[in-house]
Rosetta silent file (secondary structure, phi, psi, omega in degrees, C-alpha in Angstrom):
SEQUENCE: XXXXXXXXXXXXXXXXXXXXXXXXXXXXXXXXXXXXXXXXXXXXXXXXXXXXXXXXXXXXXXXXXXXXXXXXXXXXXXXXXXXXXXXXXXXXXXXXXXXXXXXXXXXXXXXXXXXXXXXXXXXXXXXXXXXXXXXXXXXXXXXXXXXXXXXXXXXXXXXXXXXXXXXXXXXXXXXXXXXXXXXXXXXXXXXXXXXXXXXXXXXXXXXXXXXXXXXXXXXXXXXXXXXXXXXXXXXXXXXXXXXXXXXXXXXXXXXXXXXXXXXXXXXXXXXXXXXXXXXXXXXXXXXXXXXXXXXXXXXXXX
SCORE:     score description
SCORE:     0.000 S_00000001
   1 L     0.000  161.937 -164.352    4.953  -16.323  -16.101 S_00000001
   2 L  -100.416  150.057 -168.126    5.985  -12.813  -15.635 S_00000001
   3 L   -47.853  131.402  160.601    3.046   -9.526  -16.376 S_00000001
   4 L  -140.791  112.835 -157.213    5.463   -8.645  -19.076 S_00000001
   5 L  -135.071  128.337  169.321    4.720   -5.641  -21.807 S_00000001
   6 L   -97.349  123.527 -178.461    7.330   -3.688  -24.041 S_00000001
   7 L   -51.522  152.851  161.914    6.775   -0.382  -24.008 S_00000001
   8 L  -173.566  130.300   23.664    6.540    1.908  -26.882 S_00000001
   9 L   -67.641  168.343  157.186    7.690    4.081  -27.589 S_00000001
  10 L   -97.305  136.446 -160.234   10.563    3.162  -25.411 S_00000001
  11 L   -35.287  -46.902  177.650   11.128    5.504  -22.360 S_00000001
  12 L  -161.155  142.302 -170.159   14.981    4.952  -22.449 S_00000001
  13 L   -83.739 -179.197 -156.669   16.723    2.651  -24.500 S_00000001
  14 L   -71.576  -33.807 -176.303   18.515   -0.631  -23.894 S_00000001
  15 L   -96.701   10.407  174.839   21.953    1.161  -23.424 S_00000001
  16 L   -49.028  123.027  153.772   20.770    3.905  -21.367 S_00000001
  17 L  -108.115  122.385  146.463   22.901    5.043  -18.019 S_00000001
  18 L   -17.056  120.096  156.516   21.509    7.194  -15.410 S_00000001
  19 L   -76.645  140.168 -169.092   23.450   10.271  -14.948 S_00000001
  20 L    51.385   59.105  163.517   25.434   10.487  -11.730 S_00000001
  21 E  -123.717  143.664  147.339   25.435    6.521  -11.487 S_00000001
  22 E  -122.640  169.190 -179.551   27.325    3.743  -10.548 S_00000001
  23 E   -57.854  153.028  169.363   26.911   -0.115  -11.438 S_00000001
  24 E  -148.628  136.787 -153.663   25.620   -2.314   -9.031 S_00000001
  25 E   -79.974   92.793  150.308   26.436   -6.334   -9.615 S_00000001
  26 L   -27.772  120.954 -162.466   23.098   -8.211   -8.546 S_00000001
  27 L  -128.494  155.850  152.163   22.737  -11.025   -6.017 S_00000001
  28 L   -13.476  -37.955 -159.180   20.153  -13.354   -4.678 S_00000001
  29 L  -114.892    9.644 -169.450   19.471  -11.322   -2.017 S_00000001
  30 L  -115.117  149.321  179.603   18.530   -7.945   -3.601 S_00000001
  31 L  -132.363 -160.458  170.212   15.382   -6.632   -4.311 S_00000001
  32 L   -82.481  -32.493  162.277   14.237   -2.840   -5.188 S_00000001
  33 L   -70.530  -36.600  177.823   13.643   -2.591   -1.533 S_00000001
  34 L   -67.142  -53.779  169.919   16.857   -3.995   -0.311 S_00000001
  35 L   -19.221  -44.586  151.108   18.480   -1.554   -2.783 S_00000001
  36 L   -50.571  -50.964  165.533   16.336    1.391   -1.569 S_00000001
  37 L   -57.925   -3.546 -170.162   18.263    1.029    2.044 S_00000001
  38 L   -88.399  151.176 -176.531   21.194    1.218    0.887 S_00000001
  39 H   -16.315  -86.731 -170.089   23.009    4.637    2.191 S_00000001
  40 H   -31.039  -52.799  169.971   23.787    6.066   -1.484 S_00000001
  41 H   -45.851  -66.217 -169.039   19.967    5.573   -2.366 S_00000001
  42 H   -85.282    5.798  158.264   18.644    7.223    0.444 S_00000001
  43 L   -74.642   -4.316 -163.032   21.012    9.901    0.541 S_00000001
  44 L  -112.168    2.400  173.373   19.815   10.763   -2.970 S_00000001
  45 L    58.966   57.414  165.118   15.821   10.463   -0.723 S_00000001
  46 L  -138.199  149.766  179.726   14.595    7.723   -3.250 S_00000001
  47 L   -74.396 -165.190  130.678   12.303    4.571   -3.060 S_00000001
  48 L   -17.412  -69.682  178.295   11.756    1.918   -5.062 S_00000001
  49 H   -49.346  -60.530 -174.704   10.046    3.386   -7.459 S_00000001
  50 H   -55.309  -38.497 -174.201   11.997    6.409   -7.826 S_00000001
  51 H   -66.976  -36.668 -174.707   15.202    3.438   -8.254 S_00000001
  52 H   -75.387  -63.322 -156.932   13.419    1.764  -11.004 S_00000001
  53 H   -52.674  -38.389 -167.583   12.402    5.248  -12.715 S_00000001
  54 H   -78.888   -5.759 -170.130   16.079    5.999  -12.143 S_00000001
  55 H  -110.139   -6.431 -170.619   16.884    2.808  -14.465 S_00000001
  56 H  -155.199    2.157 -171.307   14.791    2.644  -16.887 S_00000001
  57 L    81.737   -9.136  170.181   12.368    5.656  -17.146 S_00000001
  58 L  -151.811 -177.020 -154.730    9.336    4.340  -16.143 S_00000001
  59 L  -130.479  -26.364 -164.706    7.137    3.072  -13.190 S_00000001
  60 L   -65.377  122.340  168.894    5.112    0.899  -15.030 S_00000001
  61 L   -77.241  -12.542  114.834    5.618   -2.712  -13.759 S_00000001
  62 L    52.354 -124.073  178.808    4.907   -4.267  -16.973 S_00000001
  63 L   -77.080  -17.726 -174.107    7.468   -2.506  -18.556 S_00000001
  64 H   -83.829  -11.008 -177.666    9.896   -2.565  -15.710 S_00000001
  65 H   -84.961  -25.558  177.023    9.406   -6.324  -15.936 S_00000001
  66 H   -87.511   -7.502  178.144   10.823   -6.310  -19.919 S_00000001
  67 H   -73.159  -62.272 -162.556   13.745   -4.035  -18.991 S_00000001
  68 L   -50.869   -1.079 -124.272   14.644   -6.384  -16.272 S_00000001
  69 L   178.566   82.888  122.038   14.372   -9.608  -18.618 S_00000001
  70 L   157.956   15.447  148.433   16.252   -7.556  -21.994 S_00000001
  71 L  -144.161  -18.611  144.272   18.701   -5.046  -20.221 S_00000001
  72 L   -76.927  -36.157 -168.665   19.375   -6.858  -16.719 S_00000001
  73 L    98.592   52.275 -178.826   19.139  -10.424  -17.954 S_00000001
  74 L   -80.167  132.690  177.179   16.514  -11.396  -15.573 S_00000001
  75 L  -140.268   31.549 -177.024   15.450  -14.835  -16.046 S_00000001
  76 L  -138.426  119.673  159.557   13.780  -16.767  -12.301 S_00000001
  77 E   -80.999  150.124 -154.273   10.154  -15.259  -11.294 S_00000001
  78 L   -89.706  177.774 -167.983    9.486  -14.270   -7.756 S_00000001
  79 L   -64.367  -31.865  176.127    7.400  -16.660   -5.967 S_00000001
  80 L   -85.453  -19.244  167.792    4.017  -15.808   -6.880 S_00000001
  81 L    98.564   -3.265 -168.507    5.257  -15.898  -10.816 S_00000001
  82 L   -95.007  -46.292 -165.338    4.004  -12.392  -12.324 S_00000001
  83 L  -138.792  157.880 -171.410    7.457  -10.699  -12.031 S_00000001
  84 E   -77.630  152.302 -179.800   11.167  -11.357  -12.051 S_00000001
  85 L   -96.482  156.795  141.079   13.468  -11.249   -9.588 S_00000001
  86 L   -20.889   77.451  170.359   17.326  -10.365   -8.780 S_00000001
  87 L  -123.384  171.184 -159.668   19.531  -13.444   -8.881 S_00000001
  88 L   -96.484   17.566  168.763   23.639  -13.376   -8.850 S_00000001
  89 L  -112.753    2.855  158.225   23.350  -15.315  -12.619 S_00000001
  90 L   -28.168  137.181 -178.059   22.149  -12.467  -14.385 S_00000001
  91 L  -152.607  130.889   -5.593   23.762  -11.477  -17.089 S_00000001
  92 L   -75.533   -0.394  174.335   24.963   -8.607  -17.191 S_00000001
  93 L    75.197   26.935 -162.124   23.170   -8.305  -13.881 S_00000001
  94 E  -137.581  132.631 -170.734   23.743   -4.774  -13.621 S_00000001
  95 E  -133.813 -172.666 -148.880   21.272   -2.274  -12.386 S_00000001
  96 E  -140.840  153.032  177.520   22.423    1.622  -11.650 S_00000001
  97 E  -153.371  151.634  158.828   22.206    3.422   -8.301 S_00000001
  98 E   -34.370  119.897  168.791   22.707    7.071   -7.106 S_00000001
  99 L   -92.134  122.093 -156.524   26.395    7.884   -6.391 S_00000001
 100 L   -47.505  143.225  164.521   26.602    9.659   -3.122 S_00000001
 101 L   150.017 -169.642 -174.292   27.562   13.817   -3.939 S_00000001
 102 L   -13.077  165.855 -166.309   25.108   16.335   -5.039 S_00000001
 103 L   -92.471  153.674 -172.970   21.567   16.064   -4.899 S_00000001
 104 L   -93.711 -172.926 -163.815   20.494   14.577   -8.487 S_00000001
 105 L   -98.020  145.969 -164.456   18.233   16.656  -10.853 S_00000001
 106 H   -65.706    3.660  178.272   14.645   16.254  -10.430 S_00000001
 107 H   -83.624  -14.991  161.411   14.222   14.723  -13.877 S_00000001
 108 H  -109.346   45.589  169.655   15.905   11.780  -12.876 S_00000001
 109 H  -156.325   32.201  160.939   13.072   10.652  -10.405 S_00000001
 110 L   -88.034 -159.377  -11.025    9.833   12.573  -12.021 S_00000001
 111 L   -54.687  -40.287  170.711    7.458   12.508  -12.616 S_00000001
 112 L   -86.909   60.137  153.905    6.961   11.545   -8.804 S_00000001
 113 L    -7.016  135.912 -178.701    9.174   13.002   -6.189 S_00000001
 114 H   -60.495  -28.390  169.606    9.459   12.538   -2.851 S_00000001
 115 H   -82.241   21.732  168.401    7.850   15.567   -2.024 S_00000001
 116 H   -87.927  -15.324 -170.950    4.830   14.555   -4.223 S_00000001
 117 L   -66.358  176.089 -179.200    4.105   11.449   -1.710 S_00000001
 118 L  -118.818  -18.321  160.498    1.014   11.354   -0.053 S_00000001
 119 L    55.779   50.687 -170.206    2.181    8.966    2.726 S_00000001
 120 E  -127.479  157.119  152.980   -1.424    6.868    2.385 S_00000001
 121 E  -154.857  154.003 -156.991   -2.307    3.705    2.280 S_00000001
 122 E  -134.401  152.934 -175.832   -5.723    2.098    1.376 S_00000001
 123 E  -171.773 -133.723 -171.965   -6.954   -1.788    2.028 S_00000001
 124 E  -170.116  122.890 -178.850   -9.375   -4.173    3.313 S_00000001
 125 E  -122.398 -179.124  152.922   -9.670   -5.711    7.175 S_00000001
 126 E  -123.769  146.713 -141.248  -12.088   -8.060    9.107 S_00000001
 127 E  -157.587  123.182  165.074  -13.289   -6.798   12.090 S_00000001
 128 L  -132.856  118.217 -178.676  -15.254   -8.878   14.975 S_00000001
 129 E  -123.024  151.786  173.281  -16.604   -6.850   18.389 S_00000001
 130 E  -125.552  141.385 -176.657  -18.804   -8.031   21.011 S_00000001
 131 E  -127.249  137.411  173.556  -20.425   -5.568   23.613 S_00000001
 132 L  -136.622  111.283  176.063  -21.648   -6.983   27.369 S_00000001
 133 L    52.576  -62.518 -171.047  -23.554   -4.040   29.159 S_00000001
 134 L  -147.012   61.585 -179.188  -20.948   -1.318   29.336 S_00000001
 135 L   177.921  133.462  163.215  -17.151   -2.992   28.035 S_00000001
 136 E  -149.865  168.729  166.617  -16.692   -4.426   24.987 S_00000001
 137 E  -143.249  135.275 -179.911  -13.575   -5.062   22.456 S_00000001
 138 E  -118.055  155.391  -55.301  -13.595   -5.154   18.631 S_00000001
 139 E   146.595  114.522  179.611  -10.771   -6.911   16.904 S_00000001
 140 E  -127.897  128.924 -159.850   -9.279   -5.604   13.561 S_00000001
 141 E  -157.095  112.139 -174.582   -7.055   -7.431   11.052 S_00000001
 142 E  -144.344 -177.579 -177.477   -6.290   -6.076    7.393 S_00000001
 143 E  -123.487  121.221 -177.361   -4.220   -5.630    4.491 S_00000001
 144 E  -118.338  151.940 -173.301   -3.418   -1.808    3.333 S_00000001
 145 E  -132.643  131.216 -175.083   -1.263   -1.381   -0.190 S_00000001
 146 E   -79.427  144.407  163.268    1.004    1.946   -0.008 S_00000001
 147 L   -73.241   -4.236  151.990   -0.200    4.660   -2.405 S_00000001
 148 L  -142.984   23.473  140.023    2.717    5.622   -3.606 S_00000001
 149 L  -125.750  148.187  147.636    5.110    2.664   -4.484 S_00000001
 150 L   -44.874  154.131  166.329    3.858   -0.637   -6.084 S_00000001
 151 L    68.125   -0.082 -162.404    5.064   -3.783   -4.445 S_00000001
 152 L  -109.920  153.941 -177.075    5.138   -1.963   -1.023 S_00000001
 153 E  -162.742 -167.421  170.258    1.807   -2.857    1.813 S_00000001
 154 E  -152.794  156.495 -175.812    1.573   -3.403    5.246 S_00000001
 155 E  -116.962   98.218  177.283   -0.194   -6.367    7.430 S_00000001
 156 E   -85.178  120.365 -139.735   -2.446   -4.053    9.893 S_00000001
 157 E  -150.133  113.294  151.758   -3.765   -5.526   13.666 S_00000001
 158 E  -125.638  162.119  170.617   -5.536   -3.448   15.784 S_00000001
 159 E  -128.513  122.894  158.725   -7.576   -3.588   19.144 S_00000001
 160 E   -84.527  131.168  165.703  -10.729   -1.404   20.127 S_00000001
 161 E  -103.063  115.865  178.254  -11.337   -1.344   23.939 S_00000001
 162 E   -99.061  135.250  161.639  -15.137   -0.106   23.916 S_00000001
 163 E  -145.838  131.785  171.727  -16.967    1.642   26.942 S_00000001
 164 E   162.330 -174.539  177.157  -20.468    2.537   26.952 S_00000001
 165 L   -73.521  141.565  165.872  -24.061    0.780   26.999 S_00000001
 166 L   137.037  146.995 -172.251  -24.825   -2.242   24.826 S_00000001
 167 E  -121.796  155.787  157.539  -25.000   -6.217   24.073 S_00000001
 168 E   144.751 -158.708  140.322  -24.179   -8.296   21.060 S_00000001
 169 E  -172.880  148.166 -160.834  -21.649   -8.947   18.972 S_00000001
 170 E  -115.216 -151.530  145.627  -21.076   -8.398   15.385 S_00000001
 171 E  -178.451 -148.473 -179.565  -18.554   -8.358   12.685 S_00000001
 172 E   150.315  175.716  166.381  -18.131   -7.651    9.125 S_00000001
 173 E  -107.100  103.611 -165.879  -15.743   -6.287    5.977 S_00000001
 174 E  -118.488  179.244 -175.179  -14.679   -2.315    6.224 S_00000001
 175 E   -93.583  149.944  147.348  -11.999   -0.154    4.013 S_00000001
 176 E  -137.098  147.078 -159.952   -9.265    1.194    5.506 S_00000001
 177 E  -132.487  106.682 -164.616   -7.609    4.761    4.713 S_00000001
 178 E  -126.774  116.149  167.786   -4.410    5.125    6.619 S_00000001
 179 E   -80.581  129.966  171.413   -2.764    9.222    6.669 S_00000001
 180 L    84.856  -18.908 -159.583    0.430   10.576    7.486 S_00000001
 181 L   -92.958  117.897  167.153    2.774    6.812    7.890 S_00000001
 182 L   -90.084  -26.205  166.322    5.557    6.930    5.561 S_00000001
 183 L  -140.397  147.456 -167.940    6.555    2.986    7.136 S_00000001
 184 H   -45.173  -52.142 -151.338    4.241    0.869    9.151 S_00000001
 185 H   -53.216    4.586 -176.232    6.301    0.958   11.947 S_00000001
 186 H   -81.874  -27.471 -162.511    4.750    4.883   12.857 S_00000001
 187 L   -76.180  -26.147 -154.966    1.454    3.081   13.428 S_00000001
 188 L   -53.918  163.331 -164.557    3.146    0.319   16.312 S_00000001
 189 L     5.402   33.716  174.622    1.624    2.158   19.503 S_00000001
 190 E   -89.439  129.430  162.943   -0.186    5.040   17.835 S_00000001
 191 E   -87.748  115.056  149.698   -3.750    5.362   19.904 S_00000001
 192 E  -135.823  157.059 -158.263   -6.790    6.980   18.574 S_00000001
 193 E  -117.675  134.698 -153.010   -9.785    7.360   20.441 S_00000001
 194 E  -142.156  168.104  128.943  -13.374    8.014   18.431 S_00000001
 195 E   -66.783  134.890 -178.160  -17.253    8.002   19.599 S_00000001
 196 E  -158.472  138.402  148.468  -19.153    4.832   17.675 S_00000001
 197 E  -102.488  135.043 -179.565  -22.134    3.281   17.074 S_00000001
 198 L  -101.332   51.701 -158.838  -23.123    0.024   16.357 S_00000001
 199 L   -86.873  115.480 -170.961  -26.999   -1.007   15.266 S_00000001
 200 E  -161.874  119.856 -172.450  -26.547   -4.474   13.833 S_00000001
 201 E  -160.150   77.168 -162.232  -29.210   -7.095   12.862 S_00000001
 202 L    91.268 -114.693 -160.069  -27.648   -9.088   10.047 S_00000001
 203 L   -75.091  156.809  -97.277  -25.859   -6.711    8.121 S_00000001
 204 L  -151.730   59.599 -159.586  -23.654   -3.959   10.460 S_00000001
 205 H   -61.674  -43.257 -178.687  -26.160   -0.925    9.638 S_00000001
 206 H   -55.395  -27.245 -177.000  -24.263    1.473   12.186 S_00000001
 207 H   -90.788   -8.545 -177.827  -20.722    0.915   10.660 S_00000001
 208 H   -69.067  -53.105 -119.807  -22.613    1.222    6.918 S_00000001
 209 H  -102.101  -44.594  169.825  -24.222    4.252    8.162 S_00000001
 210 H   -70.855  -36.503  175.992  -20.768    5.669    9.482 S_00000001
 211 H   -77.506  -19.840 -173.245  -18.823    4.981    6.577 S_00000001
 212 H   -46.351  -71.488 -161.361  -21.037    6.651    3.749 S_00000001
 213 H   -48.103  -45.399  179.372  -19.503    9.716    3.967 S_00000001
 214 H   -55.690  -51.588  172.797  -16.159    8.511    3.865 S_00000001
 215 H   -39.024  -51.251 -176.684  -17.240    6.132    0.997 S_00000001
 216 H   -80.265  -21.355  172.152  -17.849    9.057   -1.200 S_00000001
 217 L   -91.598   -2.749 -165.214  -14.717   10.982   -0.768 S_00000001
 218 L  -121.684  -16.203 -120.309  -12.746    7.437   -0.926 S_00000001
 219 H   -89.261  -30.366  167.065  -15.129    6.314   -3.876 S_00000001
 220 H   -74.047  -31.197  139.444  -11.863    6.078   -6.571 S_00000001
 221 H   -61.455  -82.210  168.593  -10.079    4.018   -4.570 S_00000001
 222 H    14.124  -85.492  178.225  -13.328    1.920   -3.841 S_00000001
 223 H   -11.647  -65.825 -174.283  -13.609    1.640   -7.694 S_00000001
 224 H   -72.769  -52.721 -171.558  -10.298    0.252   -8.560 S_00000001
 225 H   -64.861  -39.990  147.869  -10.666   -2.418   -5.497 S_00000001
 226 H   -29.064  -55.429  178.005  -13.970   -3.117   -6.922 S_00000001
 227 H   -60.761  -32.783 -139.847  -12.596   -3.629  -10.629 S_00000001
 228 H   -98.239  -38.367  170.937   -9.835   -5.915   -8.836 S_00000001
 229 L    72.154   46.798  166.070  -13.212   -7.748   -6.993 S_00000001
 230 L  -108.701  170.645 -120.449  -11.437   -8.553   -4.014 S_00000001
 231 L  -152.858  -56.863  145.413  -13.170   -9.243   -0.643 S_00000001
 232 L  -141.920 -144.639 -120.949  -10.598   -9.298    1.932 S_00000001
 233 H   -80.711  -40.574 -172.948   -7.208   -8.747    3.374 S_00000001
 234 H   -72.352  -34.057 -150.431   -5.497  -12.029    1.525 S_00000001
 235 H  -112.156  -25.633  166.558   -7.247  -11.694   -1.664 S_00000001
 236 H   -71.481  -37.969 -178.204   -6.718   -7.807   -2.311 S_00000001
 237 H   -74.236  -50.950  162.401   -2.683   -8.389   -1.667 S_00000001
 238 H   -41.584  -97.458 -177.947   -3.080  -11.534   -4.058 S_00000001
 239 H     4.563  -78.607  175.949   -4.875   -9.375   -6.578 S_00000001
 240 H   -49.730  -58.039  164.576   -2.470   -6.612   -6.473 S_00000001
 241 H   -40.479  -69.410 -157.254    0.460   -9.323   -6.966 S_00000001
 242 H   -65.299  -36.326  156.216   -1.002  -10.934   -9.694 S_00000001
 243 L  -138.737  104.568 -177.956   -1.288   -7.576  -11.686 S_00000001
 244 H   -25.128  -70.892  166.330    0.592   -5.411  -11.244 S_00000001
 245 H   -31.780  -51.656  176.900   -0.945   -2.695  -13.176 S_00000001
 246 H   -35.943  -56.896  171.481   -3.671   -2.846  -10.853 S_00000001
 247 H   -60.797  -16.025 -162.311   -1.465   -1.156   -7.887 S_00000001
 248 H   -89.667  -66.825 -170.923   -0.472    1.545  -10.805 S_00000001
 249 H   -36.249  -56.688 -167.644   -4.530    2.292  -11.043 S_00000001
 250 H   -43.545  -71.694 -169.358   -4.453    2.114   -7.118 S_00000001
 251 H   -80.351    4.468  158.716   -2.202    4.669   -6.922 S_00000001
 252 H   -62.341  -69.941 -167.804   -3.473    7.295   -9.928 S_00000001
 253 H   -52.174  -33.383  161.037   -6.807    7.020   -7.603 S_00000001
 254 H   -63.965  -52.951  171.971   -4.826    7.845   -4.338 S_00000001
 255 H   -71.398  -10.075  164.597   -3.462   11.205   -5.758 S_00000001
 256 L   -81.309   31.795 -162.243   -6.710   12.158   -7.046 S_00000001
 257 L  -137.523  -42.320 -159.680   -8.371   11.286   -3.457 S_00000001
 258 L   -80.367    8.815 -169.583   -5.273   13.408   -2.233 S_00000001
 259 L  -107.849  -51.019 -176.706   -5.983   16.552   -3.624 S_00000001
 260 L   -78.049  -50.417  151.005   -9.957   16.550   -2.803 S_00000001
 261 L   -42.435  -18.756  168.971   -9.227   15.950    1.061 S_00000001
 262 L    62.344   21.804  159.975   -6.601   18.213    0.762 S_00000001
 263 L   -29.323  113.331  160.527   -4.077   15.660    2.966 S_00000001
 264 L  -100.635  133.081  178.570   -0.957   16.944    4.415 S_00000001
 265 L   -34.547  -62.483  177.603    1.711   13.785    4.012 S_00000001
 266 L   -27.106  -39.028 -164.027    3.536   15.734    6.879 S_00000001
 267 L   -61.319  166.067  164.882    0.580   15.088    9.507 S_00000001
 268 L   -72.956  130.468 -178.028   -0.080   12.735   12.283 S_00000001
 269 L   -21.908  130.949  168.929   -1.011    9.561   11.633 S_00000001
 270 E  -146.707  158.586 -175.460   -4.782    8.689   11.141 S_00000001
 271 E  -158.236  134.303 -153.032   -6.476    5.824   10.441 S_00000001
 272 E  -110.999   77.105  164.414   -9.739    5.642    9.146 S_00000001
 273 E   -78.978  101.029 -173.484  -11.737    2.392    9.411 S_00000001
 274 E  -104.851  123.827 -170.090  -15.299    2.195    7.428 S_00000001
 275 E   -79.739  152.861  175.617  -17.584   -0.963    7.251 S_00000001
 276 E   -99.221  133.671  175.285  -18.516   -1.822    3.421 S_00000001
 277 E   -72.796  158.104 -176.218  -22.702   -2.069    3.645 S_00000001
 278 E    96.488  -23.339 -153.636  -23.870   -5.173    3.213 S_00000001
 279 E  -131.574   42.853  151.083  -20.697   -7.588    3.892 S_00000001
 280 E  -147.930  166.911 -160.967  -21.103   -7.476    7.827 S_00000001
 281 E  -128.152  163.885  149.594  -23.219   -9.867   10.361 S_00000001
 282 E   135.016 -157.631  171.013  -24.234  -10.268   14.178 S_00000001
 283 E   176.468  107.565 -158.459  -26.584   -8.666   16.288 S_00000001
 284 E  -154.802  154.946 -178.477  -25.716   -6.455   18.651 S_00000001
 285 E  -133.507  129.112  174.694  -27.079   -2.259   19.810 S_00000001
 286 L  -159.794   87.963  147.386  -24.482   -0.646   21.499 S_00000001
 287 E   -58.445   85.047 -149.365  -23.294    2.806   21.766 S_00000001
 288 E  -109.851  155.816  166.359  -19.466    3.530   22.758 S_00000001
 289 E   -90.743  108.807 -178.704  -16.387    4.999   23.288 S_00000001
 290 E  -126.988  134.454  165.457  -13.904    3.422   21.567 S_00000001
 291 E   -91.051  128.359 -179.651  -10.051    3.375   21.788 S_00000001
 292 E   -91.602   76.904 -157.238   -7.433    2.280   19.288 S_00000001
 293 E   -90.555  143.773 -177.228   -4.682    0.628   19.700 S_00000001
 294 E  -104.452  110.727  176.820   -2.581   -0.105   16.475 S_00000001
 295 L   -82.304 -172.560  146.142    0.010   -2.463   15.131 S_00000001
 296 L   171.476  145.459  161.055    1.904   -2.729   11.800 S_00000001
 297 E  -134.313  116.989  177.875    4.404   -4.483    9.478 S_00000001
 298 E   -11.846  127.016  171.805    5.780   -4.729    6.128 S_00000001
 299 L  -127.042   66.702 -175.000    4.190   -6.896    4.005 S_00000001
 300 L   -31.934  131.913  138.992    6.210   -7.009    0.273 S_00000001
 301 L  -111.768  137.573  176.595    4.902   -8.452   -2.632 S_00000001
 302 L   -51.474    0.000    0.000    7.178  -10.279   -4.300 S_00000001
């Protein structure tokens, strides 16, 4: 059934219309993202979020789930079952979109603006490398949840090419803290190239050892995936599905993370892969050069 909570007070009332809107009929096939693409939207430079914010005053998904369900007439849950979906039997079916002309007033997309994003995203991969004398490759595969809209994530695939001395091979569970990507697609052939060590005899003390620092400047994000108690890539995007609210935490902890690093959105892409101590194996000593190559693609939850 869907996370469903009525706000109160409420934000905007049941008969509210968005100034400098028109109606838009719902179908089957629309979602907050397809909706976002459309011209008119992104001429007015709004997500998701910013669309829902424009309809109803709030962000919370929740409450955007009782507007949808007592002022669209939502009644069929998305696939996983916590929130409703778009169908063309809605009644009245009618959600509100920017009408192309002037730029609209920033009050009808605060609190968060597009120039407020932070253009982050934070998640959980598994990661297996092997080293034989002076070449190795480690193997990366995760789930990242964007940091500024709910429902939005990416499915992340990288390859490390290693060169330097060293045998084994390890693996493990690290964090990942992705900078600058406003859509996955920035990361498809972005390369970064790092110095690494590896010391690993059961648990994957060199990537533990690398990550602290990071760990402590990341530690409110941490938190919230902690509270959520998920483990990897599958179980944090399940999580995050399941409550919504949860991504809303996610992403209070991302603008407080973005302010003490002092991120510019604007920047080049970086991507910052940390082992969590304790939840990696193998046994392998190696010391390397390693190069990054990076994939990525939308991952929704529904």
């Amino acid at each position: 059934m869907p996370i469903i909570r009525e706000p109160k007070p409420l934000p905007s009332e049941l008969t509210y219309v968005p100034a400098g809107s028109t109606p838009h009929q719902v179908t089957n096939d629309d979602n907050w993202w397809v909706l976002a693409e459309r011209p008119e939207v992104k001429t007015a430079g709004m997500t998701a979020s910013d669309l829902c914010y424009f309809n109803f005053k709030t962000r919370n998904p929740s409450e955007i789930n009782w507007y949808l369900r007592n002022k669209v007439g939502c009644r069929r849950a998305t696939r996983d079952g916590k929130n409703y979906r778009f169908t063309k039997g809605d009644r009245p079916g009618v959600v509100y979109l920017p009408r192309i002309g002037p730029p609209l007033p920033v009050s009808e997309i605060a609190p968060k603006t597009t120039g407020d994003r932070s253009n982050a995203w934070f998640g959980i991969a598994g990661n297996a490398g092997t080293q034989f004398v002076i070449v190795g490759i480690d193997t990366v595969e995760g789930y990242a949840a964007s940091l500024d809209d709910f429902g939005k994530g990416m499915m992340l695939h990288a390859t490390i090419n290693r060169v330097g001395p060293g045998w084994g091979a390890s693996g493990g569970v690290n964090f990942i803290y992705v900078t600058g990507v406003s859509t996955p697609h920035q990361l498809n052939g972005h390369q970064q190239g790092e110095g690494d060590f590896n010391l690993s005899l059961g648990p994957n003390w060199g990537k533990a050892a690398k990550g602290a620092a990071n760990i402590k400047k990341l530690q409110p994000l941490i938190d919230v995936v902690k509270k959520i108690g998920a483990k990897t890539p599958s179980s944090l995007k399940k999580a995050l599905g399941n409550d919504p609210d949860r991504w809303v935490e996610l992403i209070e902890a991302g603008r407080s993370v973005k302010e003490y690093l002092g991120i510019d959105p604007k920047g080049e892409p970086n991507v910052f892969i940390f082992g969590v101590p304790f939840a990696s194996a193998g046994v392998e000593a190696s010391w390397f050069y390693g190069l990054s190559n990076f994939e990525a693609v939308w991952d929704f939850t529904e």
